[in-house]
Every structure is written in structure tokens, then in C-alpha cells.
C-alpha positions as MATLAB code, in Angstrom:
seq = 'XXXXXXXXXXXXXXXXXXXXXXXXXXXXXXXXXXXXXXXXXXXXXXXXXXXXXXXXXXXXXXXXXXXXXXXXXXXXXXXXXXXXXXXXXXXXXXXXXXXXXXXXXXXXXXXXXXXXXXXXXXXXXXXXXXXXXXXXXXXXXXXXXXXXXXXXXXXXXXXXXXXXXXXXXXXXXXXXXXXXXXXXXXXXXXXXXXXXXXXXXXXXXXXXXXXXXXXXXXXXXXXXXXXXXXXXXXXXXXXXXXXXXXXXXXXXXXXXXXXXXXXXXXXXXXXXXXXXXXXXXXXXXXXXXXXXXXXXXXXXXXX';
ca = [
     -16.785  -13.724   -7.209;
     -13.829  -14.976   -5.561;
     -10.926  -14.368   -3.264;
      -7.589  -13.153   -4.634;
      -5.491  -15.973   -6.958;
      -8.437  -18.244   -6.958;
      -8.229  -18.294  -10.856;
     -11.096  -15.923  -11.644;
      -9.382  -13.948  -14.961;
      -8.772  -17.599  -16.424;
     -11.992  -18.822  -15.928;
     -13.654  -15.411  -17.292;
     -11.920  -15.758  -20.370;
     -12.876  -19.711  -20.976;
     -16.215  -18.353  -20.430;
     -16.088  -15.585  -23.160;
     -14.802  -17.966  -25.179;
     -18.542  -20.569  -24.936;
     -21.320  -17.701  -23.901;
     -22.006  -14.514  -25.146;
     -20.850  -12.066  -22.795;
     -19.147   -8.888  -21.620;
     -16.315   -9.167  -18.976;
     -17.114   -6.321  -16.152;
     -13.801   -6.144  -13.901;
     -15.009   -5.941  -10.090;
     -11.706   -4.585   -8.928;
     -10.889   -1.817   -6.793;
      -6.864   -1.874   -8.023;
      -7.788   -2.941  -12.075;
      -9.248    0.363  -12.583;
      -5.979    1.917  -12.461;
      -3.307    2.488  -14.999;
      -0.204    1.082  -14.380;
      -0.972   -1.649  -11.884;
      -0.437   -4.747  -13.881;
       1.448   -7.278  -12.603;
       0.748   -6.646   -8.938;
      -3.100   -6.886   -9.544;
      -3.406   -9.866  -12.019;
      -4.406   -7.568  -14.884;
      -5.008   -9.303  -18.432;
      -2.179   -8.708  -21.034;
      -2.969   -6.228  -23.388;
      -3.026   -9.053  -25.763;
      -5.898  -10.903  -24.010;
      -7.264   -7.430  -23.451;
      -7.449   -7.011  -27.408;
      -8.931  -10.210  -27.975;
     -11.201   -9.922  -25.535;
     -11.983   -6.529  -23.670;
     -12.345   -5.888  -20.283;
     -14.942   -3.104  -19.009;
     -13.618   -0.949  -16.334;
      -9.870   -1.723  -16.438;
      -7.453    0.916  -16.971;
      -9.975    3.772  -16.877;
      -7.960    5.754  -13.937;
      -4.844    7.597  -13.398;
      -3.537    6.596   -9.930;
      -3.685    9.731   -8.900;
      -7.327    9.807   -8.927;
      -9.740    8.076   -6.637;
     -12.542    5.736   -7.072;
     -15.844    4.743   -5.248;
     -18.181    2.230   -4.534;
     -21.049    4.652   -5.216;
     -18.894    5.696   -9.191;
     -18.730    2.009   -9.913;
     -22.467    1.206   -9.545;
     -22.964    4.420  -11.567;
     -20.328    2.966  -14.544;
     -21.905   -0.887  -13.940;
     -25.294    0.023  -14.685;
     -24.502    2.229  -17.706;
     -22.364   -1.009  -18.568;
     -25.397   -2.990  -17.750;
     -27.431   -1.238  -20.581;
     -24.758   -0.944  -22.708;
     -24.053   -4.258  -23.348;
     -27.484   -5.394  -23.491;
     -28.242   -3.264  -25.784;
     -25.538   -5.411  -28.049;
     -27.562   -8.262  -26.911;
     -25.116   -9.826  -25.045;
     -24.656  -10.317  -21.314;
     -22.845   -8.596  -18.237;
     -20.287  -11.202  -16.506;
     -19.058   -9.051  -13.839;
     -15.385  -10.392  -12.565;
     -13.652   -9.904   -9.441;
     -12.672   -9.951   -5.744;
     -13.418   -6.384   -4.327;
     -16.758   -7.361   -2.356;
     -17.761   -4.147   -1.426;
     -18.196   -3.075   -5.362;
     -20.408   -6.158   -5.272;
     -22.286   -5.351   -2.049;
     -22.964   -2.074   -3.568;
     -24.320   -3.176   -7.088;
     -26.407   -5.993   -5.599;
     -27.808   -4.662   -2.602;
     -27.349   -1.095   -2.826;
     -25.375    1.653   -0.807;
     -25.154    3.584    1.374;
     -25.831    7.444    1.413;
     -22.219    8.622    2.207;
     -20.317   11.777    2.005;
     -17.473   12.275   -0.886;
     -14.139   12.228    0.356;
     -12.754   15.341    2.045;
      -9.077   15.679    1.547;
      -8.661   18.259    4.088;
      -9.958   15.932    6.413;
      -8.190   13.274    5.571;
      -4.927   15.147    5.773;
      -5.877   16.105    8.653;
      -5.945   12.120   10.141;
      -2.939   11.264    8.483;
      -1.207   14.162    9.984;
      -2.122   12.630   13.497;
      -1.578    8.746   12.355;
       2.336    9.430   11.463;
       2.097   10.728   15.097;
       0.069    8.763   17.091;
       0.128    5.603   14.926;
      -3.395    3.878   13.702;
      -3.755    1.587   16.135;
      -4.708    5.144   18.226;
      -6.949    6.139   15.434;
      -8.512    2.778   15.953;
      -8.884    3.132   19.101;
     -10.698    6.207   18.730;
     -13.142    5.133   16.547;
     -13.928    2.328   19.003;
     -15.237    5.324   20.822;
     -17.197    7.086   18.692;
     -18.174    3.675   16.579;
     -17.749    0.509   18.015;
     -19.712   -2.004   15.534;
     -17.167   -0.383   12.752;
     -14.121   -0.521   15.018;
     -15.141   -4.911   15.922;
     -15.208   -4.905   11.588;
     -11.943   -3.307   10.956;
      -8.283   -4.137   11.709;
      -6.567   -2.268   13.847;
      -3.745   -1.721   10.948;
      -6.227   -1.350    8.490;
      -5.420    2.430    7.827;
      -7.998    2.593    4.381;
     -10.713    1.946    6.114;
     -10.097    3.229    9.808;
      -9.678    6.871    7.945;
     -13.233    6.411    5.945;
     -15.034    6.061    8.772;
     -13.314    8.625   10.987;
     -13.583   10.626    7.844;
     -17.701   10.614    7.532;
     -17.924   10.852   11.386;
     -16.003   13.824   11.348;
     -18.329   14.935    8.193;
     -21.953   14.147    9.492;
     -21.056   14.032   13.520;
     -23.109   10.192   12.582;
     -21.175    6.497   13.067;
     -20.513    4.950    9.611;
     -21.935    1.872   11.050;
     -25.329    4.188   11.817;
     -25.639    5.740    8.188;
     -25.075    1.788    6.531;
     -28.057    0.651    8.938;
     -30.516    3.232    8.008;
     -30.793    2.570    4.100;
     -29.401    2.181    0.683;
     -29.171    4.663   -1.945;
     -29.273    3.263   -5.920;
     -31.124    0.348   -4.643;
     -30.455   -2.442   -7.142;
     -33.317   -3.747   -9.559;
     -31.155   -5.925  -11.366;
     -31.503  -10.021  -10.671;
     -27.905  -11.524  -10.357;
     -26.654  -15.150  -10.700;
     -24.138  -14.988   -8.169;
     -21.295  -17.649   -8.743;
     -18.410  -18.227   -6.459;
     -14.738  -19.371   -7.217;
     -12.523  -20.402   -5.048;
     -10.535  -23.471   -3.755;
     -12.274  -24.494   -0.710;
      -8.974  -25.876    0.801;
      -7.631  -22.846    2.546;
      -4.249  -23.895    2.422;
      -4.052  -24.379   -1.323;
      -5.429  -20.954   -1.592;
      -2.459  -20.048    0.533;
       0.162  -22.054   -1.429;
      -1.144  -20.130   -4.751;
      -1.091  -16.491   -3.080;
       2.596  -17.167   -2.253;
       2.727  -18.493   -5.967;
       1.614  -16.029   -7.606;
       3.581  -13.492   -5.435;
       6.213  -15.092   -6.493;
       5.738  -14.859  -10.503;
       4.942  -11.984  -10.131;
       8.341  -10.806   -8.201;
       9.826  -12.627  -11.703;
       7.904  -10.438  -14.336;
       8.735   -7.169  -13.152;
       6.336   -6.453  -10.018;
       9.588   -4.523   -8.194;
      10.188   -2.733  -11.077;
       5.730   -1.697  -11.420;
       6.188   -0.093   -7.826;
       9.231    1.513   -8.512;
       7.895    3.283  -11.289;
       4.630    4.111   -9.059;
       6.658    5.716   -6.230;
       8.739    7.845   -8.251;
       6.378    9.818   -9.710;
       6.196   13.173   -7.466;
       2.608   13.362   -8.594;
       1.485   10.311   -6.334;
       0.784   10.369   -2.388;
       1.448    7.653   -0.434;
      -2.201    7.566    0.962;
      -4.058    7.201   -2.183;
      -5.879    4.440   -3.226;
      -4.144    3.106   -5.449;
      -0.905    2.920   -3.805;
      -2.440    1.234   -1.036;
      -3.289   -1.642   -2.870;
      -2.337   -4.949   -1.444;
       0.929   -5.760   -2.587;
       1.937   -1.971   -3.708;
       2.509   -0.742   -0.363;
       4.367   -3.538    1.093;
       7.071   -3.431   -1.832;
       7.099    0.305   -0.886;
       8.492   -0.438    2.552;
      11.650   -1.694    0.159;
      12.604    1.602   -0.742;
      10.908    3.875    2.110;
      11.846    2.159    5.040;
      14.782    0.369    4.440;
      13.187   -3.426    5.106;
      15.485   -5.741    2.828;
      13.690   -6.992   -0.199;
      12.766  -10.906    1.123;
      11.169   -9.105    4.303;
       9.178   -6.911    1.908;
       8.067   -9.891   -0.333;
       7.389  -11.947    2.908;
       4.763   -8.833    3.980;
       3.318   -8.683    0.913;
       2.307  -12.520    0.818;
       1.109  -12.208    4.430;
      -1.017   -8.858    3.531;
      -2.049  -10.985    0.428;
      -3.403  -13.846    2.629;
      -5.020  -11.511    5.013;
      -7.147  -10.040    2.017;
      -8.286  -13.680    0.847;
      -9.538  -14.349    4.488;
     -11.418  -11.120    4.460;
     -12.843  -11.792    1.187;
     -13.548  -15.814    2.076;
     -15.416  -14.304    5.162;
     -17.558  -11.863    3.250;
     -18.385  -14.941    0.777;
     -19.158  -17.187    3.612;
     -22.046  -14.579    4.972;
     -23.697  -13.884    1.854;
     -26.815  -15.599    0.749;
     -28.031  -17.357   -2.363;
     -24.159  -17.661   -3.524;
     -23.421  -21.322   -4.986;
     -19.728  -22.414   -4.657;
     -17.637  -23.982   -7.105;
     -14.227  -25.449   -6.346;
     -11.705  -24.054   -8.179;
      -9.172  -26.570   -7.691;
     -11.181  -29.216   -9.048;
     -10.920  -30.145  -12.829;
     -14.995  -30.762  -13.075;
     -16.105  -27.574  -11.429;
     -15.671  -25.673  -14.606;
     -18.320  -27.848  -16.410;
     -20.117  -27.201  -13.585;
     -19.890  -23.571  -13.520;
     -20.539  -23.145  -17.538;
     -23.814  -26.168  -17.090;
     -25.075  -23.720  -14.635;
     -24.368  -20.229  -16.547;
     -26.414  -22.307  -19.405;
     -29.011  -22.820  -17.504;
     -29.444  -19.300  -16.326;
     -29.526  -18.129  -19.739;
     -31.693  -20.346  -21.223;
     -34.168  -19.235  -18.102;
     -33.785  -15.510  -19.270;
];
């Protein structure tokens, strides 16, 4: 686990290279077909050479959950043991984690009428109103989302709307697909959060040089693809957007997508920094990957 341009898909594939194991992609935005450059997805080289489970296996038009990837990871988990080799799941979207390690909750599917429904009242009230709202009806959600965080401030309007219950009521009364599986669980990451600032805006910026413009481009001109789906809404994707929707000149756009970028790494760094029986490993230290693969040894040899 990591946060975003910590080096994760480089050290996964050093790894692949010494154990004998399975990549798993942990991504929320890798699932999807043609987001590449803006999510750090392997070349489909490196993808031939060594294959990546769950990468590529949606149309952006379609939607994924937490609950469908711990159905596809534990079919994967099976799978690949069954070739006697071992699941290394990959990635920075920490509630795919949560739900595979600790379970999930019992939530209703997406509603699209619904959801139409709030968007139709965000593009007039805005949803800082929205959040504001749901600091009514559920407060200990509304203190753990952003006030501009319009993903999540719809999913939990969404199943309050659905079950007349608080989101943050349904997580606290139990799991669903409790997890039987025992997990190393490794961290990545640069424990200087500057550095990890200094790559973001990086990587943003090789990114901007392969094509990334051009990736969004494509995305928003096909007719088939609303604004509020997931996939457009990746970090990244719907700042370049503002490019060509609202008019924002391009070096404002890039400068939004490097601060939305950031703003993701501190939410993942903070969800790292409450878990439990993780162990860190520096990223930006040369050792740490002999560290890493002594201690991915070690757990192996114990299994």
C-alpha cells in the first residue's frame, strides 16, 4: 500500500521479478480502459511481460464497487493459488483495501435516479449545500468528508435517501464478506512529505509530456460518458476537464490537478497512519527495498 507516486508499480515489478507472485492492482481508476497515463498504468509491454489482475477490465462507462472488487480479489485469491503462486495486491485506493481486509459494509447498489436527482440540485445549489445537508442528517460522515468532495458527499446522501439510515450508522453496525484471509500488510511511501509532494508535481508533469491532455480529450468526447461517473472523476481527469468545459487556461488546469493530486496523498497518508499492524518502508531510501523483499522472504518461508 501506498499513497499516489510513491513508486509502488516499480517496486511490484522488481518484486515479480525475485518471488513468485501475482500482481493484484488495488486501484479504483486502473480498472478502467483508457486511463493510462493519468493513473500510472503499466505499458502494455510490462503488462505482457508481466500481467496485471484487475486492470483494464471496465469500460468507463460502467461503474465499480468496493463490495465487486472483494468479490473479483477473492476469486483472484484462489485462482492464483491454485497456480501455486502468491497474491501481491498493489495499490493506493484504501477503501478496496479496507474492504478486502476487514470486510464491508452492507450497502445499497447505486441508484441512478437518485443520484440524478442530487446532481440536479448540486449544479444548483453547489456541494458545499449538499454538504451541509448531510451534516444534518449525518454528522460523523459530514467531519470525514470534504466539503468539495462531490464522490463521496453523493454516496452517502445517496444510501440515506435509500434506507432513511446515516452511512456512518450502517458502517458501525457490521461487515458483510468478512475477510478470512491473513495479510502481510507492507507500506510504501517516502516519509518526507515534501518529497512526496515534489514527485506528485513530477509526475504530473511527465505525464502532461506523454499525452495525458490528449487521454482526457479523448475521454470527454465520447457522447457515451457523463461527467459524474466514476471514472471521469478520477483525480487528475476532472481537473484537465475544467480545460475544455470551463474555459480555465491550461497551466491553471495543470496547477489544480497537482493540488487535487496532493490532496489525495494526504488522504491516503492519513488512512495509512490509522491502520494497525502496517510496517513502513521508506521509499526514498536506496536500502528499503532489501528491506521490503528480506521481509516478503520471511513471510513466505513462514507460510
Amino acid at each position: 500500500m501506498g499513497p499516489t507516486a510513491a513508486g509502488k508499480t516499480d517496486l511490484a515489478l522488481e518484486l515479480a521479478n525475485e518471488f513468485p507472485v501475482e500482481i493484484v492492482s488495488v486501484d479504483s481508476a486502473m480498472i478502467y480502459r483508457g486511463l493510462d497515463i493519468g493513473t500510472g498504468k503499466p505499458s502494455s509491454e510490462v503488462l505482457a511481460r508481466v500481467p496485471h489482475h484487475l486492470v483494464d477490465i471496465r469500460d468507463p462507462s460502467e461503474r465499480y464497487s468496493a463490495g465487486q472488487f472483494v468479490r473479483d480479489a477473492r476469486q483472484l485469491i484462489d485462482a492464483i493459488r491454485s497456480r501455486s503462486k502468491i497474491p501481491l495486491f498493489v495499490g493506493g485506493t484504501m477503501l478496496y483495501f479496507k474492504a478486502l481486509t476487514q470486510g464491508i459494509a452492507d450497502l445499497p447498489e447505486a441508484d441512478q435516479a437518485v443520484r440524478a436527482r442530487l446532481n440536479e440540485r448540486a449544479q444548483n445549489l453547489g456541494w458545499n449545500a449538499l454538504h451541509a445537508e448531510l451534516a444534518v442528517v449525518d454528522p460523523a460522515a459530514a467531519k470525514k468528508i470534504l466539503p468539495n468532495d462531490a464522490q463521496r458527499i453523493q454516496r452517502a446522501l445517496e444510501v440515506f435517501m435509500l434506507t432513511g439510515r446515516p452511512l456512518s450508522d450502517l458502517h458501525a453496525d457490521g461487515v458483510r464478506q468478512t475477510p478470512t484471509e491473513d495479510f502481510i500488510s507492507l507500506i510504501w511511501s517516502p516519509i518526507d512529505r515534501a518529497a512526496l509532494y515534489e514527485r506528485i508535481a513530477a509526475r504530473f508533469s511527465s505525464m502532461m509530456d506523454r499525452g495525458f491532455l490528449d487521454e482526457v480529450r479523448r475521454l470527454f468526447d465520447r457522447k457515451d460518458l457523463s461527467p459524474d461517473l466514476p471514472a471521469l472523476r478520477s483525480v487528475g481527469y476532472r481537473q484537465l476537464r475544467d480545460y475544455f468545459s470551463e474555459g480555465c487556461s491550461l497551466p491553471e488546469a495543470v496547477r489544480r490537478g497537482i493540488v487535487a493530486t496532493r490532496h489525495l496523498a494526504r488522504r491516503q497518508m492519513i488512512w495509512l497512519r490509522a491502520g494497525k499492524g502496517f510496517e513502513w518502508f521508506d521509499s526514498l531510501e536506496l536500502s528499503e527495498a532489501r528491506r521490503i523483499k528480506s521481509r516478503i522472504a520471511e513471510g513466505l518461508r513462514a507460510r
